[in-house]
N, C-alpha and C positions, 0 to 999 in steps of 0.2 A: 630457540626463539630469537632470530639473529633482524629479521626486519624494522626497518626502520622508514618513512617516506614524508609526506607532506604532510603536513599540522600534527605531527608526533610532539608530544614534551617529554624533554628530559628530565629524571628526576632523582634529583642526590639525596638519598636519605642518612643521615650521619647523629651522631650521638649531641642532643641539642637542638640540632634547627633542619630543617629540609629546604633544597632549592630547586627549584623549577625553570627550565628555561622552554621559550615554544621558538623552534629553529625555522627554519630553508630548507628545502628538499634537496640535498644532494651537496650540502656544503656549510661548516659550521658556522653560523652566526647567530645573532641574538636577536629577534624581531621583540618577543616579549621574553621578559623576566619576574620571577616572585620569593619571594625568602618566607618563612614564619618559625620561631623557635615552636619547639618543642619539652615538653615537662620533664624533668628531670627521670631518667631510666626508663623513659620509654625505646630507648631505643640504648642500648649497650654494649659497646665492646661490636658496632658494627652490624648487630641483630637486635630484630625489632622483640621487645619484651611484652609490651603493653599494645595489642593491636586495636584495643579501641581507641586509647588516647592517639594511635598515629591517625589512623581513619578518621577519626575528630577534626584534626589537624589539615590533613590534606582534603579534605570535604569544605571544609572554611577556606583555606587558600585559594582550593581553584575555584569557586564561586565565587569568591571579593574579587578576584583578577580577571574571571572569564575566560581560563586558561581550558582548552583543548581536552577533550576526557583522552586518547589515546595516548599513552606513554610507555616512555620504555624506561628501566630502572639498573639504576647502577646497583652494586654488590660487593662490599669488602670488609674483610674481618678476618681475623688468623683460622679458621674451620674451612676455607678455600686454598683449594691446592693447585697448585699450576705446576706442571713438569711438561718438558720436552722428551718424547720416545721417539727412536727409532726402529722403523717397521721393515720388511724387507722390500725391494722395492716394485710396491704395489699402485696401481692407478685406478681400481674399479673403488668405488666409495662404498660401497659392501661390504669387501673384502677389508678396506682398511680399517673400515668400524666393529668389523668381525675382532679383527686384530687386535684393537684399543683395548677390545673388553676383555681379551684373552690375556691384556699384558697388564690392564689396569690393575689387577689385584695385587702384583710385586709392587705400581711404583703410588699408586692411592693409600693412604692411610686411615683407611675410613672403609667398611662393609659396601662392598657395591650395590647393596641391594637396598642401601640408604642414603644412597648419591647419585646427584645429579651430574650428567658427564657430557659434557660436549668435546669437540674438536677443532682444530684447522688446521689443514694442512702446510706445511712452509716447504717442500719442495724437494726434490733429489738432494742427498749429499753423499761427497765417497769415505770411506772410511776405511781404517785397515784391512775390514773383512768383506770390503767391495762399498756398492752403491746402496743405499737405504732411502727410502721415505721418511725426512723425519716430520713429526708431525706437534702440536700443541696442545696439551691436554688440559681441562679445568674439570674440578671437581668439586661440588661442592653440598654441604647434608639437605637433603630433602626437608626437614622439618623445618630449617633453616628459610629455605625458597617458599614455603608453605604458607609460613606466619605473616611472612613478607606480601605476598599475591594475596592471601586474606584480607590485611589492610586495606591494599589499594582496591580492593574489587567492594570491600565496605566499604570506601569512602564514592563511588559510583563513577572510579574511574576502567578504562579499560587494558590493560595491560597489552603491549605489542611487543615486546622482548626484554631479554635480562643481559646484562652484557659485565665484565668486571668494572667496576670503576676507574682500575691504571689502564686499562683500555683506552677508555671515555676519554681518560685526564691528556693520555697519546695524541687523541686522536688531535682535541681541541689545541694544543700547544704546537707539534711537529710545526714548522717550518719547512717550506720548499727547498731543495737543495742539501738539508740537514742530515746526512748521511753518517755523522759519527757517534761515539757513542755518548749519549746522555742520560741524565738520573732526573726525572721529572718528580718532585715530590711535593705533595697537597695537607699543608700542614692547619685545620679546622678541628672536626668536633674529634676525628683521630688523625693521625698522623698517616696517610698510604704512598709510597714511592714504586717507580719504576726505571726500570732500564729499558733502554732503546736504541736498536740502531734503526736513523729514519723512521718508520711506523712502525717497527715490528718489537714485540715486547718481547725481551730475555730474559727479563728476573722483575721478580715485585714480592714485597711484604706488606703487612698492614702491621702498626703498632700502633696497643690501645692507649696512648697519650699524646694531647693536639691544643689546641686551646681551648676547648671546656674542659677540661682536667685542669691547668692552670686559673682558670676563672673558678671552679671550684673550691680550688685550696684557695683561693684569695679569700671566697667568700667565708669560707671556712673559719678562716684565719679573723676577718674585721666582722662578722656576723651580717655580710653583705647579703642580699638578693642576687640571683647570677646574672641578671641585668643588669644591676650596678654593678658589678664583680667584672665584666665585661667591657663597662662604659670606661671604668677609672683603666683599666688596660687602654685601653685606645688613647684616654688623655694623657698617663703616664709616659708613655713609650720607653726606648730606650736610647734616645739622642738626650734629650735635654737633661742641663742641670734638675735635679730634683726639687733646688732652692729657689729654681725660677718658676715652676708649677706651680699653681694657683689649687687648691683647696685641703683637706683636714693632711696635717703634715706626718701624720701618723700612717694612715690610709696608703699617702702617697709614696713612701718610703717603703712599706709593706710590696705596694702594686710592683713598685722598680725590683725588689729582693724577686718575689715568686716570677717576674715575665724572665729577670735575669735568670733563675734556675732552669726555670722551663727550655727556655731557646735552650740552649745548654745542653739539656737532657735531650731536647728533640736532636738536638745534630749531632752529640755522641748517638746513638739510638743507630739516625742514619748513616753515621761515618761507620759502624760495626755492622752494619747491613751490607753497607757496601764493600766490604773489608771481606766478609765471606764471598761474596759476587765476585768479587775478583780475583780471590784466590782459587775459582774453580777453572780447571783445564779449558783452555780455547777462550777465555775472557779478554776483553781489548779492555786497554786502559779508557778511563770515563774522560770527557774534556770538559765540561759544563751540567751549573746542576740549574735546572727551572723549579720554580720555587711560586705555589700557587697556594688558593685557600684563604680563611680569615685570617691568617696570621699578617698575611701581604699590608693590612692595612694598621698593624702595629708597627709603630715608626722604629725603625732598628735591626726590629726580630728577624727580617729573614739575613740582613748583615751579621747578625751572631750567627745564625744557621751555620751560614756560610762558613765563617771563619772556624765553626767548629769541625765542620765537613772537609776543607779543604780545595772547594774548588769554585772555579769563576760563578758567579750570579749570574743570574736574568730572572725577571719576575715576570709568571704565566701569566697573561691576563689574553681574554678572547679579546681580538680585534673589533670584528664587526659586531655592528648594534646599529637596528631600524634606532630612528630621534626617538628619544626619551627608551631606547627597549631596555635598559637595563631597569629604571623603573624604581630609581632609590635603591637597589639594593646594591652592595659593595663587589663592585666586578670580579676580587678573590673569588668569591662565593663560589661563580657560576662556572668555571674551566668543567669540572664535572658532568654538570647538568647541561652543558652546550655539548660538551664530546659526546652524549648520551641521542640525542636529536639525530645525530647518521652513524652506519653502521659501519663504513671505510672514509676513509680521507680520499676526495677526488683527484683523479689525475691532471 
């Protein structure tokens, strides 16, 4: 389910909050935008748990916004596998899909008969043993996809495709011209990164710690609400003196300890992600990491990221946006749910 066209929304559903963007046919930008949290573990570790409380949720959202029933939906959590095969070199789409399912069972880790499997093709390449088709494989478990299209079809929207989310995140950040290799990573309700050279995905992980995992232990920690747990994150940050911040000095010393851990943990996390990625045969060194998500609007965070990671910043944020289309919601959010609204980046 790869289609995508006119008044599709995109739609991030992450551990926490869900975002929606309603895009342009054939080009990513933002005409409308909508946020709304979600109840704690309704959605975990990237699967949805509680399919009423999400359907609740996205039933209320797009009715307050007037958002579009057609959507397509992002998809990420460590039970999705993406590998690269090569086939021999074949060109009828039969034959190749014949082939996928002939090979999938050496390189899937998961019962094929309880997974969902797509394709795409990337093109001739030579190799020792001559020319191959290699091709892009995703897999991911049926029950998984099930609970997911459940939701959304009880909450009375229509589902138009499923796509991965470092996909989505690709698509919306790429740059014209951008040909080298980069680490696009969306650090919110979990943490999901990618590699890219131009638009084509080489490697991607999802790891389940982002900032609702840090907004939790704060709460935890001060017996906060994860609203407040959330808010005092944003006032916090990580630039300013803690002596110059204004409210309970306790709170706010607590907020600066757990967002400092966190960045931390998030960019060792992704500097050992990437650390495997490039120690695999045929890997180009990285030049630049893009850096999207709620974290973006924590003052500091994605500068610790960085310096824990090792390489140049840029912070993703979608360009375009119809007046007012972002809509109060915090433009981190939406890299996601805008790359979700079309299926290729146009030429």
């Amino acid at each position: 389910m790869k289609h995508a066209g006119r008044n599709v929304v995109g739609l991030d559903i992450e551990p926490g909050y869900v975002a929606a963007v309603q895009g342009s046919a054939g080009r990513v930008a933002v005409q409308r935008a909508a946020s709304a949290a979600l109840i704690p573990g309704a959605v975990r570790d990237g699967e949805v748990v509680d399919v009423d409380a999400l359907a609740d949720a996205l039933r209320a959202l797009f009715s307050e916004h007037k958002l579009g029933k057609r959507v397509r939906l992002g998809v990420a959590n460590q039970r999705i596998v993406m590998r690269a095969i090569d086939l021999p070199p074949l060109t009828d789409d039969k034959q190749i899909s014949s082939a996928i399912r002939f090979q999938a069972q050496d390189h899937i880790p998961m019962p094929l008969e309880q997974a969902v499997i797509e394709h795409q093709v990337l093109g001739t390449i030579d190799t020792p043993e001559g020319q191959r088709t290699r091709v892009l494989v995703v897999a991911a478990r049926r029950d998984m996809i099930d609970r997911l299209l459940e939701a959304v079809r009880r909450a009375g929207l229509t589902p138009q495709g499923i796509d991965l989310s470092a996909f989505a995140m690709i698509r919306a950040l790429h740059r014209p011209g951008r040909s080298f290799p980069v680490v696009y990573v969306n650090v919110g309700g979990m943490t999901n990164l990618a590699v890219a050279e131009g638009v084509m995905c080489s490697f991607t992980r999802t790891i389940p710690y982002g900032t609702e995992s840090i907004a939790s232990e704060l709460a935890e920690r001060r017996g906060l609400t994860l609203e407040h747990a959330h808010g005092w994150m944003a006032h916090v940050g990580l630039l300013e003196p803690i002596e110059s911040l204004s409210g309970d000095p306790e709170i706010v010393a607590e907020a600066r300890a757990v967002l400092t851990d966190g960045a931390r943990r998030v960019g060792q996390e992704v500097r050992n992600s990437l650390d495997f990625h490039t120690g695999r045969e045929g890997s180009s060194p990285l030049e630049r990491m893009v850096l999207t998500g709620p974290a973006v609007s924590i003052a500091g965070f994605a500068d610790e990221v960085a310096a824990q990671v090792g390489l140049p910043l840029e912070l993703g944020l979608v360009d375009e946006a119809a007046p007012g289309g972002f809509g109060g919601v915090d433009p981190g959010r939406l890299a996601v749910a805008a790359g979700l609204t079309v299926s290729e980046v146009a030429a």
